[in-house]
C-alpha positions in Angstrom: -12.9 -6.4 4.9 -14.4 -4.5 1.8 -12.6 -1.3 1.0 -15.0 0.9 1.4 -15.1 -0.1 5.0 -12.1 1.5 5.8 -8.7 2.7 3.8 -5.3 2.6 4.9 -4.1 5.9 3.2 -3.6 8.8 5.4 -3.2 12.1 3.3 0.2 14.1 4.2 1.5 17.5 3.4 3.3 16.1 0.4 1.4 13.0 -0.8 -0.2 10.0 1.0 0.5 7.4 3.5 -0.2 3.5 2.2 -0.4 1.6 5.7 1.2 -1.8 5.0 1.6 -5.4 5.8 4.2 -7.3 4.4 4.9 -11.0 3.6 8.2 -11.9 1.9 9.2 -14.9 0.5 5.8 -15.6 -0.9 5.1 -18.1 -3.7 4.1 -14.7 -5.6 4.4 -11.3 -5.6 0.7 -9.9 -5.2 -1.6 -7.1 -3.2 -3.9 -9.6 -1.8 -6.2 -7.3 0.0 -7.0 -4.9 2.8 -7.3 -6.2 6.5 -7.4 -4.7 9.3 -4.6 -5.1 12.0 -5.4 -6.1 15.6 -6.4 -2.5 17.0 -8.1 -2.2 13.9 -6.6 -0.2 11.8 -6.4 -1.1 8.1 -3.7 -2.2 6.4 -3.0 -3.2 2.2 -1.7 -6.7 2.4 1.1 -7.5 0.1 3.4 -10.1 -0.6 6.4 -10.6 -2.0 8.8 -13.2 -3.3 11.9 -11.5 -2.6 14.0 -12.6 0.9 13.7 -9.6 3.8 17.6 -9.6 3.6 19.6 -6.6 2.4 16.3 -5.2 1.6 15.5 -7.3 -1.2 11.9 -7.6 -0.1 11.5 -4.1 0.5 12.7 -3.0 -3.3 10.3 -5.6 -4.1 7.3 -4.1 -2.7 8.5 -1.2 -3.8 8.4 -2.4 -7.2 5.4 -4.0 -7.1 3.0 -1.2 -6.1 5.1 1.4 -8.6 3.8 -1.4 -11.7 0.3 -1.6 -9.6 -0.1 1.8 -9.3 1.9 3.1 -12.5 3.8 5.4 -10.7 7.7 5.9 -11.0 9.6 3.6 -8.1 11.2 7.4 -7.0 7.3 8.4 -6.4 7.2 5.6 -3.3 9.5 5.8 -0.2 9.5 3.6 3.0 9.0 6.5 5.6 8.9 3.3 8.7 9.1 0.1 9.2 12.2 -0.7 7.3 12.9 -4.0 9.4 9.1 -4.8 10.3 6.5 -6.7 8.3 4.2 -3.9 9.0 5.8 -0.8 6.7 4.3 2.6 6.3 5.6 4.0 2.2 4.4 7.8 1.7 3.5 8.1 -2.3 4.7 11.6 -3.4 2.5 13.9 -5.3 -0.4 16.3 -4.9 -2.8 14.6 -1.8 -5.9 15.1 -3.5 -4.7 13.5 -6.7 -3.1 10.9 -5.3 -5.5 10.1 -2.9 -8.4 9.9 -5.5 -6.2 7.4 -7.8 -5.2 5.2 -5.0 -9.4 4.8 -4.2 -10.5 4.3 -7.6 -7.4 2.0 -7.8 -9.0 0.0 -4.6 -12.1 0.2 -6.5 -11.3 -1.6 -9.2 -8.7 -4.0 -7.7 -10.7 -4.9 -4.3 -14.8 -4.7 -4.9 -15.9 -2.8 -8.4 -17.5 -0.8 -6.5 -17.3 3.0 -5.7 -15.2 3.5 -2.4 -16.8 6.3 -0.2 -14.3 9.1 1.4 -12.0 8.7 4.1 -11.2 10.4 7.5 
C-alpha cells in the first residue's frame, strides 16, 4: 500500500492519532511500512526487538518512533492497546503541525513522493 493511498493518523483535539501494528521480538527494530488491516483501515507497521513482557516492547516502540520522528519520548503516549499487537499512540502537539510532519515524514520514509491530504 503506497502512503498516499491512505494514512493511519487521525487528528485529535490535542495532537494526532498513529494507528499501529506491532511486532516484538523482531530481528530489528524498524517501521517497515503502512498496510492496511482486514476491514481496511491502515495501520504503520513497526517492529521491535524488545519482548511484549513488562512492557519492554511497548517503551520500545515508543522509543523508536520518538528517534524516527525526533520528537521527545514524553510527546508519544499509548492511548489503547497496551496488551494488543494492534496499538493506537496519540503524538501531542498542535494537529495541524503535527499532522503535516508526520506526512512529509511518510513521504520521505515510504514513496518520495508528495502524500495528498487525509479524511
Amino acid at each position: 500500500m503506497r502512503p498516499s493511498d491512505a494514512l493511519p493518523f487521525r487528528v485529535l483535539e490535542d495532537g494526532v492519532a498513529v494507528s499501529i501494528r506491532l511486532t516484538p521480538k523482531a530481528s530489528r527494530s524498524a517501521v517497515t511500512g503502512i498496510a492496511a488491516e482486514a476491514d481496511g483501515s491502515p495501520v504503520l507497521k513497526a517492529s521491535v526487538t524488545s519482548v511484549p513482557e513488562g512492557g519492554k516492547a511497548n517503551a520500545a516502540l515508543v522509543a523508536l518512533l520518538a528517534k524516527e520522528w525526533r520528537v521527545p519520548k514524553r510527546a508519544l503516549t499509548i492511548v489503547a492497546g497496551t496488551t494488543d499487537r494492534r496499538k493506537t499512540l496519540r503524538l501531542a502537539g498542535e494537529p495541524g503541525v503535527v499532522l503535516a510532519d508526520l506526512k512529509v515524514w511518510a513521504s520521505r520514509v515510504f514513496s518520495g513522493e508528495p502524500v495528498d491530504g487525509i479524511d
